[in-house]
PASEMAR-567425 format. One record per residue: x, y, z of N, C-alpha, C in turn; residue in three letters. Coordinates in steps of 0.02 Angstrom, whole numbers, padded with zeros to 5 digits, always signed. Example, Ala and Ser with C-alpha at 12.3 -4.5 7.8 and 13.67 -1.06 7.14 Angstrom:
2
+00660-00284+00390+00615-00225+00390+00660-00165+00390ALA
+00642-00112+00354+00684-00053+00357+00645+00002+00394SER
end
This chain:
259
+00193-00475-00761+00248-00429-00772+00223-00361-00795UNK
+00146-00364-00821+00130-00300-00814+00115-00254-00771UNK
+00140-00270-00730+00121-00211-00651+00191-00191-00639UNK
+00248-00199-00674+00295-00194-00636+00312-00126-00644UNK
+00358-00102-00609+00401-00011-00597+00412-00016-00653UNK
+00486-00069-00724+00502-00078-00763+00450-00062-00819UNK
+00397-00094-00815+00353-00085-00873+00318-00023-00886UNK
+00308+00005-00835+00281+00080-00833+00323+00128-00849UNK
+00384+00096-00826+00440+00163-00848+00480+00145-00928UNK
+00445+00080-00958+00453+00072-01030+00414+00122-01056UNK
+00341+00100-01044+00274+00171-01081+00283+00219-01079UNK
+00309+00252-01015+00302+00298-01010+00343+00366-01066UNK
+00281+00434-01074+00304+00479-01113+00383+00494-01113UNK
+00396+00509-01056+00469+00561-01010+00516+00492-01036UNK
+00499+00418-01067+00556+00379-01077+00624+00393-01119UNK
+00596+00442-01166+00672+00480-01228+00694+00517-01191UNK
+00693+00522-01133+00734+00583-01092+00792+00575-01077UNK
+00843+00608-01059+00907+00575-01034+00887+00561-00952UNK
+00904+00514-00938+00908+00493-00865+00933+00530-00839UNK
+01011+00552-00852+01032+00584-00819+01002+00659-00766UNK
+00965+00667-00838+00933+00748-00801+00851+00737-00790UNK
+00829+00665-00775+00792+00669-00737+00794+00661-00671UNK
+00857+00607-00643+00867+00602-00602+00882+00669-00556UNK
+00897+00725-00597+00955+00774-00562+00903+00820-00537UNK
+00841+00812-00588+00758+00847-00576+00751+00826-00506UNK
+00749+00747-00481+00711+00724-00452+00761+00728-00382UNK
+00829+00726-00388+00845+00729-00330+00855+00796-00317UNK
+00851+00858-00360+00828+00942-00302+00758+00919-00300UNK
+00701+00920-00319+00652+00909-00302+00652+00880-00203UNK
+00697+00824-00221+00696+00789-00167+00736+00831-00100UNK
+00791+00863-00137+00816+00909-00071+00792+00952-00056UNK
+00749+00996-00101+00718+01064-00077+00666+01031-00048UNK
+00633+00995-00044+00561+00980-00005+00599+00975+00069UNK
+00639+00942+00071+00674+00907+00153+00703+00988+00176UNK
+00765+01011+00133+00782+01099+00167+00713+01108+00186UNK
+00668+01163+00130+00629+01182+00164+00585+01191+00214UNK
+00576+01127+00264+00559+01093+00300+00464+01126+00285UNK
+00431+01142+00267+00364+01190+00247+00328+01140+00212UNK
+00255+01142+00253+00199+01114+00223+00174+01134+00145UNK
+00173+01208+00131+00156+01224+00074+00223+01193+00033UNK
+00256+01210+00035+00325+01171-00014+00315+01098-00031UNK
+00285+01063+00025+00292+01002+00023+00248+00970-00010UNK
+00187+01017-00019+00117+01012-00069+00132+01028-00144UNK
+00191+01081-00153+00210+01101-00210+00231+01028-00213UNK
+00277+01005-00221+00349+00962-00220+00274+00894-00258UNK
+00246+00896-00182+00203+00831-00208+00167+00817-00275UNK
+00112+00912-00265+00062+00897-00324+00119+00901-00388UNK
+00167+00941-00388+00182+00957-00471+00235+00894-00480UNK
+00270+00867-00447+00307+00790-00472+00246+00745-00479UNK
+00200+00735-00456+00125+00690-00489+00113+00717-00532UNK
+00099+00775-00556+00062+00796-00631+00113+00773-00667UNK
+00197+00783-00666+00260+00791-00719+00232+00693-00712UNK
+00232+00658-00664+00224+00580-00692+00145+00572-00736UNK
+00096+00591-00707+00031+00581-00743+00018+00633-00801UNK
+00037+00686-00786+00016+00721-00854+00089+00720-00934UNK
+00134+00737-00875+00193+00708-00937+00214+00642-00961UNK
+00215+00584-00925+00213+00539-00913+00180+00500-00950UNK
+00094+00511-00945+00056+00481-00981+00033+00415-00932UNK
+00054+00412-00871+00037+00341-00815-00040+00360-00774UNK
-00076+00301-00792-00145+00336-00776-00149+00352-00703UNK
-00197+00405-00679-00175+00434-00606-00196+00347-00552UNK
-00248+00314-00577-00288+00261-00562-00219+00222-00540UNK
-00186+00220-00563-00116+00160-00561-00064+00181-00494UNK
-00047+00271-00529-00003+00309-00502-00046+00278-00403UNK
-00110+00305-00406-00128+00305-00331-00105+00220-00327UNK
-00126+00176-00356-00115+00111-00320-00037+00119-00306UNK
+00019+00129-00337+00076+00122-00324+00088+00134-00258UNK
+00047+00230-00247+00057+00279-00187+00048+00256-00135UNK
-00019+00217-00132-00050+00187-00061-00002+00132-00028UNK
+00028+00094-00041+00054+00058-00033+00118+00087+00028UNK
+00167+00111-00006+00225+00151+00055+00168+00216+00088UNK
+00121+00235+00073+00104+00294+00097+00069+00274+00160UNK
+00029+00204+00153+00015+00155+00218+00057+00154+00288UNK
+00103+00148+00250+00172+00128+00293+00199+00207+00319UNK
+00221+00261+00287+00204+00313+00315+00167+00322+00388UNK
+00109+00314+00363+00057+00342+00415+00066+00324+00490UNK
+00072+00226+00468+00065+00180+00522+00142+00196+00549UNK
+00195+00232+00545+00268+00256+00569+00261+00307+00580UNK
+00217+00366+00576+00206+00431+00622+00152+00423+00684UNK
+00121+00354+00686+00081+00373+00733+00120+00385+00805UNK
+00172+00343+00803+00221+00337+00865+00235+00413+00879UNK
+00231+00456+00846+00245+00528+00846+00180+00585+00877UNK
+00130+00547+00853+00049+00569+00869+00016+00542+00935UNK
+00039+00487+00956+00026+00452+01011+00087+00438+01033UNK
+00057+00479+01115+00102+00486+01193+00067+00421+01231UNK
+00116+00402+01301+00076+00382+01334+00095+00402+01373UNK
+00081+00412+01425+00076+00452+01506+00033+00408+01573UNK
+00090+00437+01643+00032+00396+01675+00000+00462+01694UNK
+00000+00526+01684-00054+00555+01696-00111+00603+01644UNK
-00168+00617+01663-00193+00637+01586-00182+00700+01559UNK
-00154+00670+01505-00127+00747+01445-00169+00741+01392UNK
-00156+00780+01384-00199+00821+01285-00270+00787+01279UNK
-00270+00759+01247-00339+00721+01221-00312+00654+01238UNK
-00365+00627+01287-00340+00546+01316-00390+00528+01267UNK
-00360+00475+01230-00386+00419+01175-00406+00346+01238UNK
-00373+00317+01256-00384+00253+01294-00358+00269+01375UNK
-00372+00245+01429-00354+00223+01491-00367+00189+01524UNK
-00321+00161+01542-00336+00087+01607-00280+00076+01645UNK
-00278+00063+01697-00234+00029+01742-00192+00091+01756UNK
-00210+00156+01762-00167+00222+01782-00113+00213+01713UNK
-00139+00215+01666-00076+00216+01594-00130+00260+01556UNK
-00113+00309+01517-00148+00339+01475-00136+00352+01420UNK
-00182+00345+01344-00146+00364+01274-00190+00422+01231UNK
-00135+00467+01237-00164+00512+01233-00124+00531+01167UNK
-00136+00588+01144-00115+00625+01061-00133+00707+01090UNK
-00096+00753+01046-00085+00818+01064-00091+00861+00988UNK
-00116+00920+00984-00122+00968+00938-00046+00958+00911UNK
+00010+00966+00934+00069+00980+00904+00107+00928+00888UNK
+00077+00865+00926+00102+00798+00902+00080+00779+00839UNK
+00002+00805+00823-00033+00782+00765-00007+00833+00710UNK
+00030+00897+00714+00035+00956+00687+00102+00914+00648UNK
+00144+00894+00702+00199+00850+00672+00191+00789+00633UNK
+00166+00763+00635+00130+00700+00613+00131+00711+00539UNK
+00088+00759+00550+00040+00770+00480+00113+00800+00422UNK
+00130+00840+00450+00206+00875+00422+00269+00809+00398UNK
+00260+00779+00448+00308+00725+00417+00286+00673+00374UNK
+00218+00654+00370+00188+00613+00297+00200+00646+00269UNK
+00175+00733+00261+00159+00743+00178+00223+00759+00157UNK
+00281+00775+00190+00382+00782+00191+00385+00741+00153UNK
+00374+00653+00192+00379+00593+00163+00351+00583+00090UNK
+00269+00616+00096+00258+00573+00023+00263+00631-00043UNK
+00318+00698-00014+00309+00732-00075+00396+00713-00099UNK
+00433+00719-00059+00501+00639-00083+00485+00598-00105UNK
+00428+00548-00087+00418+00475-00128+00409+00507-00174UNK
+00358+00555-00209+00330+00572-00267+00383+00602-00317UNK
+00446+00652-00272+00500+00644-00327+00526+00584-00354UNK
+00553+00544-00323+00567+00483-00339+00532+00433-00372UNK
+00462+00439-00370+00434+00404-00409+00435+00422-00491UNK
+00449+00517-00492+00439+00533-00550+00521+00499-00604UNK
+00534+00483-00548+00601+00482-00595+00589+00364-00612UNK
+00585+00331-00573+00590+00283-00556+00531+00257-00607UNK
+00478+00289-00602+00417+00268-00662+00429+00319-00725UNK
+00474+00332-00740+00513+00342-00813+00559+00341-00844UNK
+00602+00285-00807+00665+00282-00806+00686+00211-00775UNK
+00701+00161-00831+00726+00087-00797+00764+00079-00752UNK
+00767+00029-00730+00815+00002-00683+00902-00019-00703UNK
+00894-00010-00761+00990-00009-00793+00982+00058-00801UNK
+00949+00106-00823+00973+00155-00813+00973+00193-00744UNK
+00948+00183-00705+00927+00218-00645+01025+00186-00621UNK
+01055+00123-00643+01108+00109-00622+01175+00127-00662UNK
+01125+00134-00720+01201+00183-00759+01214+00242-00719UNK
+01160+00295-00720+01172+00358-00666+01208+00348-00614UNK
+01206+00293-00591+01271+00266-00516+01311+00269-00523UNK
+01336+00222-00575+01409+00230-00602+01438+00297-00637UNK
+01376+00327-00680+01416+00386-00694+01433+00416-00632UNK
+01410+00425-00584+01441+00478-00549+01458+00448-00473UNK
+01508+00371-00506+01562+00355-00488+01544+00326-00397UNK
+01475+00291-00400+01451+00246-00336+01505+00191-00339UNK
+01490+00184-00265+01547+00099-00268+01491+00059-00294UNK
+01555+00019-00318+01559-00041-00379+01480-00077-00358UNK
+01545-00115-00271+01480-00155-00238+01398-00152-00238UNK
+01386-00083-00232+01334-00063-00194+01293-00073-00263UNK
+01309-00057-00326+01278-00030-00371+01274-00121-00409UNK
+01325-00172-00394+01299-00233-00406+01258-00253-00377UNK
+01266-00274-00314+01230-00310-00268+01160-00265-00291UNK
+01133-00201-00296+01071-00159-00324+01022-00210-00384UNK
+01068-00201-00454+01057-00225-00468+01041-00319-00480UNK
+01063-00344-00447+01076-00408-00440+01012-00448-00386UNK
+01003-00404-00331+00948-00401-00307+00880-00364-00335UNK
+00864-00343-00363+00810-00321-00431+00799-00352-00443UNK
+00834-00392-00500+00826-00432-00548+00795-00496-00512UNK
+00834-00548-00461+00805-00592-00432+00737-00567-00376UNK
+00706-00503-00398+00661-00504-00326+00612-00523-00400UNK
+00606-00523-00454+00542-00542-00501+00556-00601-00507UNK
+00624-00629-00521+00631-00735-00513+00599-00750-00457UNK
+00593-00708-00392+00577-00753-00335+00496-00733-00348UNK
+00471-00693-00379+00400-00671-00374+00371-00711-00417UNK
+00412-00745-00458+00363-00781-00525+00383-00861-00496UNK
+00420-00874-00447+00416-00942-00417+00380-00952-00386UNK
+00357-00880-00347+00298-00886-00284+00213-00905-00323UNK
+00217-00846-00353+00168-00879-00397+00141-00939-00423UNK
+00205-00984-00462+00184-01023-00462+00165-01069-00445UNK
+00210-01074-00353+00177-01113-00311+00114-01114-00287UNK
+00102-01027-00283+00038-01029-00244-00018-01055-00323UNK
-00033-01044-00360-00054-01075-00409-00055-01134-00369UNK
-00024-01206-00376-00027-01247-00369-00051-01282-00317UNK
-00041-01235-00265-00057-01251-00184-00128-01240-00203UNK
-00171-01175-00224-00247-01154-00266-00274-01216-00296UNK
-00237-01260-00331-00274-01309-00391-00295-01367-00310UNK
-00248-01386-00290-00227-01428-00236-00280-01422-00158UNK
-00322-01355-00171-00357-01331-00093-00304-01308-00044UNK
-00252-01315-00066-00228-01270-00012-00238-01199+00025UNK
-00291-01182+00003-00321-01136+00046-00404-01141+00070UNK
-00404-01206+00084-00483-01215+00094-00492-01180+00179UNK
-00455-01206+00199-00471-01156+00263-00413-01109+00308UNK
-00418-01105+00368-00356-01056+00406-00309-01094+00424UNK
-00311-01153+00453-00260-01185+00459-00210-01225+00400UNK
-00259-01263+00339-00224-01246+00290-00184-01209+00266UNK
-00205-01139+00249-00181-01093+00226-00135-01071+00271UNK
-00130-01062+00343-00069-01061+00379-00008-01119+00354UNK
-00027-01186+00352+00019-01237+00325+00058-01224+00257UNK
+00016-01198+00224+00033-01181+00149+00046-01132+00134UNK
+00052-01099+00168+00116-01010+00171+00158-01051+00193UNK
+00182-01088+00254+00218-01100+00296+00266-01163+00227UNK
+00247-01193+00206+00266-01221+00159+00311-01204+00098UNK
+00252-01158+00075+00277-01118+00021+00329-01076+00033UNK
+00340-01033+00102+00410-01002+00118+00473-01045+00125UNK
+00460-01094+00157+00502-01153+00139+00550-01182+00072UNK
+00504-01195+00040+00506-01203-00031+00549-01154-00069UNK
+00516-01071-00058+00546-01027-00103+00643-01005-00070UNK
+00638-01039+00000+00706-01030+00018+00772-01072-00014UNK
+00720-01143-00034+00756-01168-00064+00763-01163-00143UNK
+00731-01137-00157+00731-01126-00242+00769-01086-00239UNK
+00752-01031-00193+00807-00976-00213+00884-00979-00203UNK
+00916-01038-00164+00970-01054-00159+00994-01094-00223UNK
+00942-01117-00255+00943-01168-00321+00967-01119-00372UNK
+00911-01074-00375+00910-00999-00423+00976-00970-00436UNK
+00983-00948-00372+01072-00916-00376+01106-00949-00377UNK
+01130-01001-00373+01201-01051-00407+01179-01049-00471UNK
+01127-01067-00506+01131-01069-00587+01114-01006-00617UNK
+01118-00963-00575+01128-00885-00626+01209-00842-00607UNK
+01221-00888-00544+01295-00870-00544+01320-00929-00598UNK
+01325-00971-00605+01371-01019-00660+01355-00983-00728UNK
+01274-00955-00737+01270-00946-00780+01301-00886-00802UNK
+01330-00844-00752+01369-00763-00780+01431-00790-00777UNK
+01453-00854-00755+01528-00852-00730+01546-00875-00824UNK
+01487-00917-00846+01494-00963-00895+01530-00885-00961UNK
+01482-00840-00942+01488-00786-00975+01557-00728-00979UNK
+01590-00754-00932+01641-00711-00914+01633-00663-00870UNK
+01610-00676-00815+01576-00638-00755+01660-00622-00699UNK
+01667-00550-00714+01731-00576-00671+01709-00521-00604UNK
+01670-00495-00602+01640-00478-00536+01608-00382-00557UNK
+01608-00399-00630+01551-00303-00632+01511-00322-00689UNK
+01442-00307-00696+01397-00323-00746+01409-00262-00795UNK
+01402-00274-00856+01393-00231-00905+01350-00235-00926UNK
+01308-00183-00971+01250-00171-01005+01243-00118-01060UNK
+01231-00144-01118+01236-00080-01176+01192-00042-01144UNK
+01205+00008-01168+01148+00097-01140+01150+00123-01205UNK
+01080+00145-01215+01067+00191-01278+01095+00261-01247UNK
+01127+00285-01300+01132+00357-01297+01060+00408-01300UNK
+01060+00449-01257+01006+00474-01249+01017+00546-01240UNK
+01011+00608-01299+01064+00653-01302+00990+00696-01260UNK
+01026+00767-01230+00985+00796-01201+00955+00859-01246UNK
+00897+00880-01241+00905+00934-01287+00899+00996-01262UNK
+00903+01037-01290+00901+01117-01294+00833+01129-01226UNK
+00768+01110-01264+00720+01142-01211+00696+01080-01147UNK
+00734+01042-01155+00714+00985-01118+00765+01021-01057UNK
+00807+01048-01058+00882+01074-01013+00820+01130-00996UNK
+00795+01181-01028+00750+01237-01004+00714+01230-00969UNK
+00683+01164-00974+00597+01150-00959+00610+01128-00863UNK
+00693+01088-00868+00718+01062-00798+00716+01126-00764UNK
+00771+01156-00801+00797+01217-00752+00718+01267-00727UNK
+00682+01287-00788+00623+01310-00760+00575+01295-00698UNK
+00579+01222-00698+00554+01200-00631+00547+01190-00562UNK
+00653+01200-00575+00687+01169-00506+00699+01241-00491UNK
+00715+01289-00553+00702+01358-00526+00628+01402-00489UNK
+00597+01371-00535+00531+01400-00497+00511+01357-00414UNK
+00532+01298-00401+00533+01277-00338+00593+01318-00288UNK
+00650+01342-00311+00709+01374-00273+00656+01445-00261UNK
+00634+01476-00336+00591+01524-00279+00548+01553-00253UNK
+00496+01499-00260+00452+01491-00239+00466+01461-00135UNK
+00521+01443-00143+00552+01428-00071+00583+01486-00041UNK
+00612+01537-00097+00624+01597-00056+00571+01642-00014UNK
+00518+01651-00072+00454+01671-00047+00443+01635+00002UNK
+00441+01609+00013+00396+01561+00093+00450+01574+00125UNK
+00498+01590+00122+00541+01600+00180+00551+01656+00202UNK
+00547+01712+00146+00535+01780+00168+00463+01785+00208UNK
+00419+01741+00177+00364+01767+00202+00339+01743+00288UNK
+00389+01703+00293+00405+01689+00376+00451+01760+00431UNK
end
């Protein structure tokens, strides 16, 4: 449970903050990177929401990258479709050919490419700044304050919470399948995934009837409640936002004049 989003956004510095106005940081952050549609913007957006999580934050950069790599993988491997054409005749730079089919990639395909990761991961990086300093009841109080449906903002939470029950069941199967050799070789270990998914389908049908009886037991009549600390905002903490999201508004004018 120490790896989790939750636990990092316990440590973390930015945690006495009001949610509220981090979130409000993180989502202009998040719209001016997308308006502006601009590579330099999108480098702003990126590097300075990573320093506000690692340098304000206090989350070591070592961690911050493991988090990054992970969706930023996924990124990459979803623009290539953008970078790679295929043609039956030869264009741009032919990468492979056979059978009169050609795969080829282009200066402006890769120009795009490249523009839409770093779009992508200077958004993830707002979002992360807010998400790794800021829990998951509060990230859902902010919903409700500003009046999300009911549904969306249960079912949110409700699915959270059971994706770490189903992670600490998996575990402990695979543990056991480990003591057992269930991974002595490939076909094993094919059997014993194949098993173990099995298994966790049914636990997890087990899981949710006794955490539904168990809220119903509670007086569950269909909206979760949760005390929230008051978390008052202050004077330069309101400055320090506005200074930022201002200096990104114009710092975006500049680049746009300067087009």
């Amino acid at each position: 449970m120490l790896n989790t989003i939750d636990y990092y956004a316990c440590v973390s510095r930015l945690r006495s903050w009001n949610p509220r106005l981090k979130a409000a940081v993180a989502v202009c952050g998040l719209l001016i990177c997308i308006a502006a549609n601009d590579v330099w913007m999108s480098c702003l957006v990126l590097f300075s929401m990573s320093a506000i999580t690692i340098l304000a934050g206090g989350l070591s950069w070592r961690k911050y990258l493991t988090l990054f790599k992970i969706p930023f993988g996924f990124l990459v491997l979803g623009t290539m479709a953008i970078a790679i054409g295929i043609s039956r005749e030869p264009y741009g730079h032919v990468l492979i050919s056979g059978a009169g089919v050609y795969l080829y990639v282009t200066e402006e395909g890769m120009r795009l490419a490249a523009g839409l990761v770093l779009k992508a991961s200077a958004s993830l990086s707002a979002m992360y700044m807010m998400v790794l300093s800021t829990t998951a009841s509060e990230v859902i109080g902010v919903l409700k304050s500003i009046r999300a449906p009911k549904i969306i903002v249960e079912l949110m939470n409700l699915i959270y919470r059971f994706i770490f029950v189903m992670t600490d069941s998996q575990r402990q199967m695979k543990q056991a399948a480990e003591s057992r050799l269930g991974y002595s070789g490939f076909k094993t270990s094919c059997r014993t995934f194949g098993c173990i998914g099995g298994n966790l389908f049914v636990v997890s049908l087990k899981k949710a009837g006794i955490y539904y009886n168990a809220m119903t037991a509670r007086c569950y009549d269909g909206e979760l409640l949760f005390l929230e600390e008051e978390r008052p905002v202050k004077g330069w903490q309101i400055g320090a936002a506005a200074g930022y999201v201002g200096g990104l508004v114009l710092t975006w004018l500049l680049v746009w004049r300067a087009k």
